[in-house]
SEMIFI-958125 format. One record per residue: residue number from 0; y, x, z of N, C-alpha, C in turn. Coordinates in Angstrom, 2 decimals. Atoms other than C-alpha are relative to their C-alpha. Last residue first. Layout:
N
k, n.north, n.east, n.up, ca.north, ca.east, ca.up, c.north, c.east, c.up
NUM, Y, X, Z, Y, X, Z, Y, X, Z
...
END
This chain:
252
k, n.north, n.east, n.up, ca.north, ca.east, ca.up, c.north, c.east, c.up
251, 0.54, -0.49, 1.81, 72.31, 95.47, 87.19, -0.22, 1.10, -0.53
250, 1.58, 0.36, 0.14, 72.75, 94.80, 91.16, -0.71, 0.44, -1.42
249, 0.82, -1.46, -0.59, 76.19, 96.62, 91.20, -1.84, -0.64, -0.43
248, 1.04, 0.24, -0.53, 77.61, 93.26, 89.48, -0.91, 1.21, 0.48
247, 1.24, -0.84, 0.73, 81.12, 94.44, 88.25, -1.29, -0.89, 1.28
246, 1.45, -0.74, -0.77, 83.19, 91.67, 88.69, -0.52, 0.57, -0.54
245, 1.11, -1.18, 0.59, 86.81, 90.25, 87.08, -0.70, 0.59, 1.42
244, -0.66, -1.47, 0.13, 88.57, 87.08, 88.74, -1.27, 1.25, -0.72
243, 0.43, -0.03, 1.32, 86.94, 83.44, 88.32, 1.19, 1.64, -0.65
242, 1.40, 0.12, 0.67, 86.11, 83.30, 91.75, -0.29, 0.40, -1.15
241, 0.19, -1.76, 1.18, 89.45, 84.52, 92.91, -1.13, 0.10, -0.52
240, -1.22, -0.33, 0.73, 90.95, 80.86, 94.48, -0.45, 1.19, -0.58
239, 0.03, 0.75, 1.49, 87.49, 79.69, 95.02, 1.20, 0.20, -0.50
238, 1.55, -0.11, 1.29, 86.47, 82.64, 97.17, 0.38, -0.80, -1.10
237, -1.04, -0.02, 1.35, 89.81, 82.34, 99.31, -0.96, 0.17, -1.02
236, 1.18, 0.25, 0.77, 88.27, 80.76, 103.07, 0.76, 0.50, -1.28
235, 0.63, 0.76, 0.83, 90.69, 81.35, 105.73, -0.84, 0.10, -1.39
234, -0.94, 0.57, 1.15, 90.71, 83.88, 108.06, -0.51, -0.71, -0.82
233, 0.38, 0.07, 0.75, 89.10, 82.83, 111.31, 1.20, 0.28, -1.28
232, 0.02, 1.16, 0.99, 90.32, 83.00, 114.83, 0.16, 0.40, -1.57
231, 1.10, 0.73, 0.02, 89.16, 85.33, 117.51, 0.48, -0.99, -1.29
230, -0.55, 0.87, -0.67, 92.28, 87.11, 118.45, -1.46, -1.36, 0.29
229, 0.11, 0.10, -1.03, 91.16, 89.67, 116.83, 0.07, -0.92, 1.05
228, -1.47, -0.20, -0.45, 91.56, 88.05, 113.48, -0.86, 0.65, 1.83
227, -1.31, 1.18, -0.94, 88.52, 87.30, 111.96, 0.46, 0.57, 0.29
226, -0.90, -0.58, -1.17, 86.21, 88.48, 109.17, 0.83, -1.07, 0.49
225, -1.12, 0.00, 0.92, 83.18, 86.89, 107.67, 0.98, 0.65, 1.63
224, -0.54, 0.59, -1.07, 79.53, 88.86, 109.65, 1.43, -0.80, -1.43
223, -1.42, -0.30, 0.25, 77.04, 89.79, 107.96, 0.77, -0.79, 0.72
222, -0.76, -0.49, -0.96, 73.94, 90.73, 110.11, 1.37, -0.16, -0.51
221, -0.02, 0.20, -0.77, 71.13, 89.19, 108.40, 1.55, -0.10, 1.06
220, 0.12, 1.26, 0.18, 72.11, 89.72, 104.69, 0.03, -0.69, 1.75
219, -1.19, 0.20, 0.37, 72.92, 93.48, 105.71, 0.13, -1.42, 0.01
218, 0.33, 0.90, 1.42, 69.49, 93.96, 107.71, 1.87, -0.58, -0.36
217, -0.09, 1.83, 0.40, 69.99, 96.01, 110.22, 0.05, 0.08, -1.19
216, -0.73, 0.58, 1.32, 68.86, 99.64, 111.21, 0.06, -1.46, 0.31
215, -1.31, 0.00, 0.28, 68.61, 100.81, 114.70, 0.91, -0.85, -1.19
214, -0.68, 1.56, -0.48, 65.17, 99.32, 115.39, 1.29, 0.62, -0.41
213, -0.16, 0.69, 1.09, 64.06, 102.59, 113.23, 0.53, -1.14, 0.40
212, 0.59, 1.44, -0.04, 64.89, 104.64, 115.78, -0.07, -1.15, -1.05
211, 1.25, -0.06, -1.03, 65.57, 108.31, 115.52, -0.80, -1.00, 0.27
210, 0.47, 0.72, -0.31, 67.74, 108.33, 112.19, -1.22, 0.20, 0.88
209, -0.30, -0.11, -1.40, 69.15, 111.39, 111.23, -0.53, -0.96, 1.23
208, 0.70, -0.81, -0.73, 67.41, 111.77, 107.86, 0.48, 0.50, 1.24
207, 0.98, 0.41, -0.31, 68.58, 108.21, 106.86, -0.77, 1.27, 1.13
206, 1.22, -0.96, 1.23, 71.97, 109.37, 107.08, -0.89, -0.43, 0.24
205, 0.53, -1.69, -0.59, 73.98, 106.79, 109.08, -1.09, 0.44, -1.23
204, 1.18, -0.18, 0.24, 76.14, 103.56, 107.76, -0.51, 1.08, 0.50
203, 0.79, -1.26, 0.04, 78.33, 101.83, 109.41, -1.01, 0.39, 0.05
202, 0.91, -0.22, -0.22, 80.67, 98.49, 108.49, -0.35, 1.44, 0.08
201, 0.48, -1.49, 0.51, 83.73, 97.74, 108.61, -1.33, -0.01, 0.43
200, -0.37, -0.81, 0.56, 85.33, 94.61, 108.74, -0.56, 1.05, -0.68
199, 0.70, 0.37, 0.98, 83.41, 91.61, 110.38, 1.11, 0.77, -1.35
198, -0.93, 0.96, 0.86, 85.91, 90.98, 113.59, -0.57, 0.14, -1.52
197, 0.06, 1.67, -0.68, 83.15, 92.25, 115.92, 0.48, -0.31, -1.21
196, -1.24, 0.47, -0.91, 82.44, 95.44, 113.79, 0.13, -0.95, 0.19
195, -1.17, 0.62, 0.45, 79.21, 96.06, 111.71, 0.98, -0.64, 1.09
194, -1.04, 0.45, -0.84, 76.46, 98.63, 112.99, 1.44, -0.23, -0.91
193, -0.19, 0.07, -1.36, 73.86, 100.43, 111.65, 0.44, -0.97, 1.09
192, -1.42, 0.75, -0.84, 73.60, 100.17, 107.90, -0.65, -0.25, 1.35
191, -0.39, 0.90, -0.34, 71.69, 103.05, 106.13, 0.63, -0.87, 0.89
190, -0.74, 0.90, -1.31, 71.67, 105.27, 104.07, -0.64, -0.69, 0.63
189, 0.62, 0.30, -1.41, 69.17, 106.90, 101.67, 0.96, 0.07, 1.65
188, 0.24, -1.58, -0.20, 71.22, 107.50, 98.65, -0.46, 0.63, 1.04
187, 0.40, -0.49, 0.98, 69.98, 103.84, 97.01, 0.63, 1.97, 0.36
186, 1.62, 0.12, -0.36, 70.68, 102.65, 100.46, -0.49, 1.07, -0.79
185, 0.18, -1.04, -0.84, 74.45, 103.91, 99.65, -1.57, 0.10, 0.48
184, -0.47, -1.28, 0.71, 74.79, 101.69, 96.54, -0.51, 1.42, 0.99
183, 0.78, -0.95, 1.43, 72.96, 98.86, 97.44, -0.10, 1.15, -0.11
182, 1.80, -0.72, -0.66, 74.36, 98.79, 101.28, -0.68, 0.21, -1.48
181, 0.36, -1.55, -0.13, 78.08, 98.94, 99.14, -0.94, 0.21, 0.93
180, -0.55, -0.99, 1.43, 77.42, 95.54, 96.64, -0.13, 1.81, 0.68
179, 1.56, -0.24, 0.98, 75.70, 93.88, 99.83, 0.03, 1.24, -1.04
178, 1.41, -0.94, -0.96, 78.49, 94.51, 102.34, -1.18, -0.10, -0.84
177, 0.98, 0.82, -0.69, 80.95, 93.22, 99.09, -0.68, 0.74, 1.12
176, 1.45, 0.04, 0.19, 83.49, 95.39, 97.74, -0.42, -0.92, 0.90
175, 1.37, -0.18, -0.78, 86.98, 95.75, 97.61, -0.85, -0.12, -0.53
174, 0.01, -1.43, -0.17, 90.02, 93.82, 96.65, -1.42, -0.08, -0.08
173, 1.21, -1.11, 1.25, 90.71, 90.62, 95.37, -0.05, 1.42, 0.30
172, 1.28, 0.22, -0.24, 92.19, 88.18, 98.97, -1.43, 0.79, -1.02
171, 0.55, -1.60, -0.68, 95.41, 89.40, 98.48, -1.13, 0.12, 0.27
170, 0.15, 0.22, -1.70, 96.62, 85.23, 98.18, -0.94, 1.89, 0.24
169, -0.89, 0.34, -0.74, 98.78, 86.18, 95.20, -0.71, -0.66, 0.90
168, 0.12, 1.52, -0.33, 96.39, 88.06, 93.28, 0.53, -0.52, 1.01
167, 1.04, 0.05, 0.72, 96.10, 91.96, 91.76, 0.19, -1.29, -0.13
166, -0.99, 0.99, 1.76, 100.12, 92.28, 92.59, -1.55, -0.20, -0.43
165, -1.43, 0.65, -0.01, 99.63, 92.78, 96.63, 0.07, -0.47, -1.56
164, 0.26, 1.46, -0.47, 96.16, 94.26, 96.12, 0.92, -0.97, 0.17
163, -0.85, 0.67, -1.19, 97.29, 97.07, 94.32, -0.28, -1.30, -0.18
162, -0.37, 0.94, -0.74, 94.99, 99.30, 91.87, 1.08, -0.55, 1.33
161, -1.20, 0.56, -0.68, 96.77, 101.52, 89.77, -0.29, -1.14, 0.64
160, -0.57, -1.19, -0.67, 93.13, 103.82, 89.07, 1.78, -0.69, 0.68
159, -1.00, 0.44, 1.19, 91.56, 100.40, 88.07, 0.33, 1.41, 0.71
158, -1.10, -1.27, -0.32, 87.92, 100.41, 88.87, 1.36, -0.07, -0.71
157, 0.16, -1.22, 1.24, 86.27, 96.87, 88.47, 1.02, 1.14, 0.27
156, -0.82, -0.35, 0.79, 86.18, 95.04, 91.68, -0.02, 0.90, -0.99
155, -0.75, -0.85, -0.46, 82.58, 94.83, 93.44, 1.31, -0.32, -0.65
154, -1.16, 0.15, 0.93, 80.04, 92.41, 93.52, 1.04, 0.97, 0.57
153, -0.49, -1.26, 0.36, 76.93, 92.07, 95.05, 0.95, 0.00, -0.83
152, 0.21, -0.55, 1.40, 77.31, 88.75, 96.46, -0.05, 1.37, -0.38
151, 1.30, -0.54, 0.07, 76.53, 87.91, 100.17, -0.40, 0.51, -1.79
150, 1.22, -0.15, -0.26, 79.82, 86.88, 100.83, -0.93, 0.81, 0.05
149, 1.10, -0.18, 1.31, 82.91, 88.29, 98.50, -1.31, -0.73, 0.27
148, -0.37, 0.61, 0.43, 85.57, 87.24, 101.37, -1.22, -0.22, -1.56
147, 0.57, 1.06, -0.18, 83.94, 89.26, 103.44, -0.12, -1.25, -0.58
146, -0.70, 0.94, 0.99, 85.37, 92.24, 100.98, -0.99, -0.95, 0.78
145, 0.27, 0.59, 1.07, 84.02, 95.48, 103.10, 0.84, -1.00, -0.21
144, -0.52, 1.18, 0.02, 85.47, 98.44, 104.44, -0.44, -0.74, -0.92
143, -0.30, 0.86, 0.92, 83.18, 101.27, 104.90, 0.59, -1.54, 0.08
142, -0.85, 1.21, -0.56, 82.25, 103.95, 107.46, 0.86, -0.72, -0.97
141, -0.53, 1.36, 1.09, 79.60, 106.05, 106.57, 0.84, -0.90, 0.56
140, -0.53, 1.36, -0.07, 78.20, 108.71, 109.14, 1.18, -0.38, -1.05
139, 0.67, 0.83, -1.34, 76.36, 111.73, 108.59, -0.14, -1.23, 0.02
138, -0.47, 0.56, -1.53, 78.55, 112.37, 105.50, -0.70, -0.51, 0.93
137, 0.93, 0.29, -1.20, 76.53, 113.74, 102.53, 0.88, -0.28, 1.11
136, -0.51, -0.95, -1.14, 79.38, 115.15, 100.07, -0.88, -0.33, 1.17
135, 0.68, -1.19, 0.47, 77.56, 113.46, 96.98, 0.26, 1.13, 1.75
134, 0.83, 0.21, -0.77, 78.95, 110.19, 98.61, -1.24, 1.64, -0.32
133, 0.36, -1.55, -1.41, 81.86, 111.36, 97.51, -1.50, -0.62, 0.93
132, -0.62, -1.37, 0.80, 82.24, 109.47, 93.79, -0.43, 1.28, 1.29
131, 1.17, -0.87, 1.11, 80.17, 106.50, 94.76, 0.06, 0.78, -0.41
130, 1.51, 0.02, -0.48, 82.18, 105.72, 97.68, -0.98, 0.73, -0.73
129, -0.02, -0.66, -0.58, 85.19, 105.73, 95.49, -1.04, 0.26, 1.12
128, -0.08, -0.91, 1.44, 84.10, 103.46, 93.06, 0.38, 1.60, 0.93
127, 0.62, -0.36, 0.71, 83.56, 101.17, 95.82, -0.65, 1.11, -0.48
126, 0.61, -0.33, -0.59, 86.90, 101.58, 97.63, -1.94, 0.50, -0.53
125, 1.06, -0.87, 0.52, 88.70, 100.99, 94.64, -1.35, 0.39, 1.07
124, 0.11, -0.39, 1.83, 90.95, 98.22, 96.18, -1.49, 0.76, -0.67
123, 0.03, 0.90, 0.59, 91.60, 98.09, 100.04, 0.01, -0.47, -2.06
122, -0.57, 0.06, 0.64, 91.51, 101.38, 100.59, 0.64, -1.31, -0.26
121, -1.03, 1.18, -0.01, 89.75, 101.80, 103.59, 0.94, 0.02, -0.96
120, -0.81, 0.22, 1.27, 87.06, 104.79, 103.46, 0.24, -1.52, 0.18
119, -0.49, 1.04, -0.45, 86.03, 106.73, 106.81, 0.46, -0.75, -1.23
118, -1.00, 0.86, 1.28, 83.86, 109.45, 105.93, 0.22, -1.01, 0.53
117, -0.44, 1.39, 0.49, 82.66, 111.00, 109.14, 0.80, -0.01, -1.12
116, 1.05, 1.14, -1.07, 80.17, 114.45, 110.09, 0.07, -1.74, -0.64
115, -0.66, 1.13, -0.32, 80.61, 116.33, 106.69, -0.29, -1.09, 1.46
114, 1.03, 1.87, 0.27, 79.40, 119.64, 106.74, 0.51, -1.01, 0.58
113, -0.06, 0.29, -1.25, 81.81, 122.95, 105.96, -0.82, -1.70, -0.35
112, 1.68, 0.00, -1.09, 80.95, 125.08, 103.83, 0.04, -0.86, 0.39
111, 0.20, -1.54, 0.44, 84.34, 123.72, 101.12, -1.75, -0.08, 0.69
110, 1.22, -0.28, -1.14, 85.47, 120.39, 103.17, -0.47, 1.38, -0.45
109, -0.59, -0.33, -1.06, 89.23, 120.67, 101.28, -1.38, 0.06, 0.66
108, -1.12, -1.56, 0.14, 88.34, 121.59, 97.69, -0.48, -0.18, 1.51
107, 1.13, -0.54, 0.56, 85.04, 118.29, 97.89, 1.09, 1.51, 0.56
106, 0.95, -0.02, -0.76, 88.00, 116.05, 98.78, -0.95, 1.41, 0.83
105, -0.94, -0.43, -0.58, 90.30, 117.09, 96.23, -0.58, -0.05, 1.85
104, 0.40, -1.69, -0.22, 87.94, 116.61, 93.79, 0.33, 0.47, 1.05
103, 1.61, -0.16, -1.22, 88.88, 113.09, 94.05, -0.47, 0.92, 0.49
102, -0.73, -0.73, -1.05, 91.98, 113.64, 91.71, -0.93, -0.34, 1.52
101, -0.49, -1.69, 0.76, 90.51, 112.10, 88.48, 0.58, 1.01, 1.12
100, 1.25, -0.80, 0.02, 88.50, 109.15, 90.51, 0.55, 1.28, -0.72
99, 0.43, 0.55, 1.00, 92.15, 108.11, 92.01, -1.19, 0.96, -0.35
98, 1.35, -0.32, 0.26, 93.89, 108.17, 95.02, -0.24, -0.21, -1.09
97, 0.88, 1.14, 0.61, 97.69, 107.97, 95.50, -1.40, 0.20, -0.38
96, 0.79, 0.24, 1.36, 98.00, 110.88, 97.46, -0.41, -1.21, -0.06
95, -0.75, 1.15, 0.68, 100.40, 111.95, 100.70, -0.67, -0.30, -1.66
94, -0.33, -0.42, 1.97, 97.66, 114.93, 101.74, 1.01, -1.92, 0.08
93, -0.54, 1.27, -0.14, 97.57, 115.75, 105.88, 0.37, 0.14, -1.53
92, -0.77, -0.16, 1.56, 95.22, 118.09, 107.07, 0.05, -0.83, -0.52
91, 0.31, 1.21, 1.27, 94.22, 117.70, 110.86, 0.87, 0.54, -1.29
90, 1.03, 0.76, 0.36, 93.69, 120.48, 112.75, -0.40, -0.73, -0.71
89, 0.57, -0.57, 1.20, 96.88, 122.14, 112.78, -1.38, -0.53, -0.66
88, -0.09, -2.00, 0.15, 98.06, 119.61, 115.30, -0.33, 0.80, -0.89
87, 0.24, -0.92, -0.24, 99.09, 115.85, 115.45, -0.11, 1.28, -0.53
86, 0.40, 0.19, -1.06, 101.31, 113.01, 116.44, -1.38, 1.39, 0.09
85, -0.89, -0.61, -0.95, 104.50, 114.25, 114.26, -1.16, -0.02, 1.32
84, -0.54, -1.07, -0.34, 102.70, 115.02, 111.23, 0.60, 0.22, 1.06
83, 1.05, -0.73, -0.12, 100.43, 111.62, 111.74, 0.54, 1.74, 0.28
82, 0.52, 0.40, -1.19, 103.64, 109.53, 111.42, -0.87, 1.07, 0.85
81, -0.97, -0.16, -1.13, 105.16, 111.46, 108.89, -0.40, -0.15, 1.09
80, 0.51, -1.57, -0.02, 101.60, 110.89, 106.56, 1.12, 0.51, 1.17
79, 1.05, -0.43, -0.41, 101.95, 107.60, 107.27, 0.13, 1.00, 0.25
78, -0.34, -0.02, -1.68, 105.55, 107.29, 106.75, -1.55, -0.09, 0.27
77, -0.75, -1.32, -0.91, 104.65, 109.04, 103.04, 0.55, -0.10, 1.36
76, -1.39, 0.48, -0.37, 102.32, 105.76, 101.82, 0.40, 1.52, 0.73
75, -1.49, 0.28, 1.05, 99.79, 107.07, 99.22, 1.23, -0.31, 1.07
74, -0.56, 1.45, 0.20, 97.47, 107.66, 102.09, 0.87, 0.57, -0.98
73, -0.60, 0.08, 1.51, 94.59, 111.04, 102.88, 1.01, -1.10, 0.24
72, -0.71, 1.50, -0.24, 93.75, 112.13, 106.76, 0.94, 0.01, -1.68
71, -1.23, -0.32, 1.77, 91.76, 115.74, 106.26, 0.43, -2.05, 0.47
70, -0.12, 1.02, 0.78, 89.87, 116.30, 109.79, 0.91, 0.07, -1.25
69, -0.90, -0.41, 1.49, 88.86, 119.07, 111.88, -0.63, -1.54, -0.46
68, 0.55, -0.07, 1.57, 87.86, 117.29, 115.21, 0.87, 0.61, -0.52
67, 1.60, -1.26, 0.17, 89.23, 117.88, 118.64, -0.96, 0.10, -1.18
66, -0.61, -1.04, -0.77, 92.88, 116.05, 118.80, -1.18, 0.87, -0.12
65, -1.13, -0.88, 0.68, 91.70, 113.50, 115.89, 0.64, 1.39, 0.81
64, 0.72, -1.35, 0.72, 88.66, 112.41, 117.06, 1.09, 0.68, -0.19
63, 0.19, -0.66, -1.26, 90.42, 109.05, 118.95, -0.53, 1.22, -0.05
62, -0.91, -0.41, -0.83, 91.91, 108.31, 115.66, -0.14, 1.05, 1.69
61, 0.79, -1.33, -0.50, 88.72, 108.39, 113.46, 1.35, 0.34, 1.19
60, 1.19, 0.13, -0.50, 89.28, 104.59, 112.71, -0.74, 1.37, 0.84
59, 0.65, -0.40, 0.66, 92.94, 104.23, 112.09, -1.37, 0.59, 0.80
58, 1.52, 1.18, -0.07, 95.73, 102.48, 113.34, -0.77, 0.95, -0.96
57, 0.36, 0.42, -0.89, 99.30, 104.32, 114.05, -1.10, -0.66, 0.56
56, -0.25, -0.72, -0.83, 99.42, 106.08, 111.15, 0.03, -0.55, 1.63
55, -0.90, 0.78, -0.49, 97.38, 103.66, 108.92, 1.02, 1.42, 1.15
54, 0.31, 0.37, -1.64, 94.54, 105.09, 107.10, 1.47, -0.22, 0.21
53, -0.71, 1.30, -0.55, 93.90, 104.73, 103.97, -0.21, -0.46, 1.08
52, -0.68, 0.60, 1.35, 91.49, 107.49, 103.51, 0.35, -1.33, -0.06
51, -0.40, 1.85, 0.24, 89.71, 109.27, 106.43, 0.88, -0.36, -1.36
50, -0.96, 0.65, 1.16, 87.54, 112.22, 105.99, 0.73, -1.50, 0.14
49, 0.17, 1.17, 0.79, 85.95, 113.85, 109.09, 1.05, 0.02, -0.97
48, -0.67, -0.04, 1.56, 84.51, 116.99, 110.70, -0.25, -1.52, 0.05
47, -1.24, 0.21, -0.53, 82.77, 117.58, 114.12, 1.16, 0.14, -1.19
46, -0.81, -0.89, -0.13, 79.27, 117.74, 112.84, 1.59, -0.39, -0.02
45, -1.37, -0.01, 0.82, 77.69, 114.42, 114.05, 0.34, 1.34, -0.07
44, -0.73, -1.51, 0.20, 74.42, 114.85, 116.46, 1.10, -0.16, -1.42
43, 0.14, -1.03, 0.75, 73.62, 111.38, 117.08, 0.57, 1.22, -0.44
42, 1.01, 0.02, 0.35, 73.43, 108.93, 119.79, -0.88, 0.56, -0.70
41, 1.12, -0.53, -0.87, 76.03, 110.04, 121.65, -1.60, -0.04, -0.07
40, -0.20, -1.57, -0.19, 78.34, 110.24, 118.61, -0.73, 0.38, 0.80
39, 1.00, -0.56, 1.28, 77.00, 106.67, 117.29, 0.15, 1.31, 0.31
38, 1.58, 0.64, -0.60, 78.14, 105.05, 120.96, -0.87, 0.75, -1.33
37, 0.46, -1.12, -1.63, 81.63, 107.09, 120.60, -1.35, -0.43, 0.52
36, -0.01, -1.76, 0.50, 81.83, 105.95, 116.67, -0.35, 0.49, 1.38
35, 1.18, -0.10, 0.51, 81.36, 102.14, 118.11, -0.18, 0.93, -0.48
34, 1.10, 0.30, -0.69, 83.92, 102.36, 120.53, -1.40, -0.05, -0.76
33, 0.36, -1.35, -0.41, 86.41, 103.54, 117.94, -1.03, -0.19, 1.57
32, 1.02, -1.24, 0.69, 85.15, 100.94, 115.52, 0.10, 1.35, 1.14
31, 0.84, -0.70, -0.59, 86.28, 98.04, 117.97, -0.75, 1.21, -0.23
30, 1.17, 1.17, -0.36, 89.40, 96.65, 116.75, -1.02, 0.85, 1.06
29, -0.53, 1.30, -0.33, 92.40, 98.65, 114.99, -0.93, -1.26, 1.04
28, 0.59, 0.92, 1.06, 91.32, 101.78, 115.70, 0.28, -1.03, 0.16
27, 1.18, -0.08, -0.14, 93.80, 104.48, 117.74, -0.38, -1.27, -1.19
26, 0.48, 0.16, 1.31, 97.36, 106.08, 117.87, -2.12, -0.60, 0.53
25, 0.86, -0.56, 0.45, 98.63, 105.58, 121.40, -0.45, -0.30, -1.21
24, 0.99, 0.10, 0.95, 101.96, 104.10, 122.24, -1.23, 1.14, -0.49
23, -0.12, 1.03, -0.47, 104.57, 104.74, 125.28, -1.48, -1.02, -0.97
22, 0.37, 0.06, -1.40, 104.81, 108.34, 124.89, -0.49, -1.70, 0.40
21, 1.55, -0.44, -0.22, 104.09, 108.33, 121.01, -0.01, -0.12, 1.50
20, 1.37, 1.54, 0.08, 106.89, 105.72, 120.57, -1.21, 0.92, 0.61
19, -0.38, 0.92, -1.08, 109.70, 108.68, 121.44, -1.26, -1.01, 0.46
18, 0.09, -0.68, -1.62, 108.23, 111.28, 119.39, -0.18, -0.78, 0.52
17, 1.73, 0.07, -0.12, 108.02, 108.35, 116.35, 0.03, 0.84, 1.11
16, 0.40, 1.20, -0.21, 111.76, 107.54, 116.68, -1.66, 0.12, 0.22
15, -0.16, -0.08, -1.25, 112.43, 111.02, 116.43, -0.43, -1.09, 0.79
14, 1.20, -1.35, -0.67, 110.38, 111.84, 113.27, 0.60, -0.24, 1.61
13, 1.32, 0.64, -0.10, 112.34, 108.37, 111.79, -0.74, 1.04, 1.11
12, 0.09, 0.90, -0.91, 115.73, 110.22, 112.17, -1.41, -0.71, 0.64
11, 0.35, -0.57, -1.33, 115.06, 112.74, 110.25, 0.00, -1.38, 1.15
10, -0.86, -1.02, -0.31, 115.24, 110.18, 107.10, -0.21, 0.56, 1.34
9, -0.13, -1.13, 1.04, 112.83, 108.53, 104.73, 1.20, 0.91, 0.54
8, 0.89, -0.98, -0.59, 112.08, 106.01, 107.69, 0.02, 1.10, -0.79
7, 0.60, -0.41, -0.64, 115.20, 104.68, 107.96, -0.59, 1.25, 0.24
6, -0.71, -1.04, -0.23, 115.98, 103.69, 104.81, -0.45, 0.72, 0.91
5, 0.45, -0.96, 0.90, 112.93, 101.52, 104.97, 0.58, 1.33, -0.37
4, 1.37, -0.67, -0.47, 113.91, 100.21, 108.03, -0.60, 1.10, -0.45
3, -0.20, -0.49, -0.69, 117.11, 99.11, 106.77, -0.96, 0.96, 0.43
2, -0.98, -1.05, 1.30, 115.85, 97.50, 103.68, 0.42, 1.51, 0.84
1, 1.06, -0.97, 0.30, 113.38, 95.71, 106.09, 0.45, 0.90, -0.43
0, 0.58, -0.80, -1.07, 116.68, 94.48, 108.15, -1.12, 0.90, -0.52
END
């Protein structure tokens, strides 16, 4: 049946199948981020621009932006990018790209004048390393997937340009970054962290020089959350199965 599927979606057919779903299905965030982007949009002046990257075609964090924002929507997978071509308009610009720090640039080409409101970055993998490459591009708002699974360690994955979490370690649990490893990194370009999602995913950061209230910020150590399942229940614990996996230590 997957085999099927997969056929499928590499043929016209798929683009009709997606029409059809869009009446009955809305594209939006998997959880609560797009409620928490519409409480950071009224709070702060955002220019109407974003970057997402590994995003999902039917799930993804800037979704509800997408009909009135300019946006660039990046993924290696090509029924993403299908997906997204059939749900929207000239607005969004749609790249099928495996990512990597040699083809980053690509970023930087597509914003040009124009000022960054949201970076959205979900890779599961490099994320990091990628962070640290566009954070030059000033984005308002920061939106970052962390590695709960990492704790309170700074620790990141070492850059691989063929990362995949599927063949890194057979419980999937080695990706990413820590919430400590990327508040270091982004503090250090005067970020900071706002607001972390119920289920203990994503976190967001804001420009410092937008910041009206200093109660806004949190404390990363304070406020981490491990992730869960919507549903409310816990994934399990995998630290001692990838403990003795490769780390960069950001702290050093």
């Amino acid at each position: 049946m997957d085999t099927l599927k997969n056929i499928i979606k590499k043929t016209p057919v798929a683009n009709i199948f997606i029409f059809l779903k869009s009446f009955f299905v809305k594209a939006s965030a998997q959880n609560d981020e797009q409620e928490i982007i519409n409480e950071i949009i009224k709070t702060y002046d955002l220019p109407k621009t974003f970057i997402e990257f590994g995003f999902s075609g039917w799930e993804f964090n800037c979704a509800n932006l997408a009909k009135t924002w300019t946006g660039l929507l990046l993924d290696g997978d090509p029924y993403n990018i299908k997906i997204a071509r059939v749900l929207w308009g000239s607005n969004i610009t749609l790249s099928n790209t495996w990512l990597t720090l040699e083809n980053i640039h690509l970023f930087e080409e597509w914003l040009g004048k124009k000022k960054l409101g949201i970076l959205s970055v979900d890779v599961d993998g490099n994320d990091f390393w990628f962070i640290e490459s566009l954070i030059k591009l000033k984005p308002a708002l920061l939106i970052a997937e962390y590695n709960s699974q990492f704790g309170l360690k700074p620790i990141t994955v070492p850059y691989d340009p063929f990362f995949d979490r599927t063949l890194k370690h057979e419980s999937r649990a080695y990706f990413g970054a820590s919430l400590s490893a990327i508040n270091n990194l982004v503090s250090r370009n005067e970020y900071s962290l706002i607001r972390i999602n119920k289920t203990g995913v994503n976190a967001f950061f804001i420009r410092n020089d937008l910041i009206k209230n200093a109660n806004a910020v949190i404390n990363p150590i304070d406020s981490f959350r491990k992730k869960t399942f919507p549903d409310g229940s816990a994934v399990p614990e995998q630290w001692e199965f990838i403990k003795d996996m490769e780390y960069v230590d950001v702290s050093r």
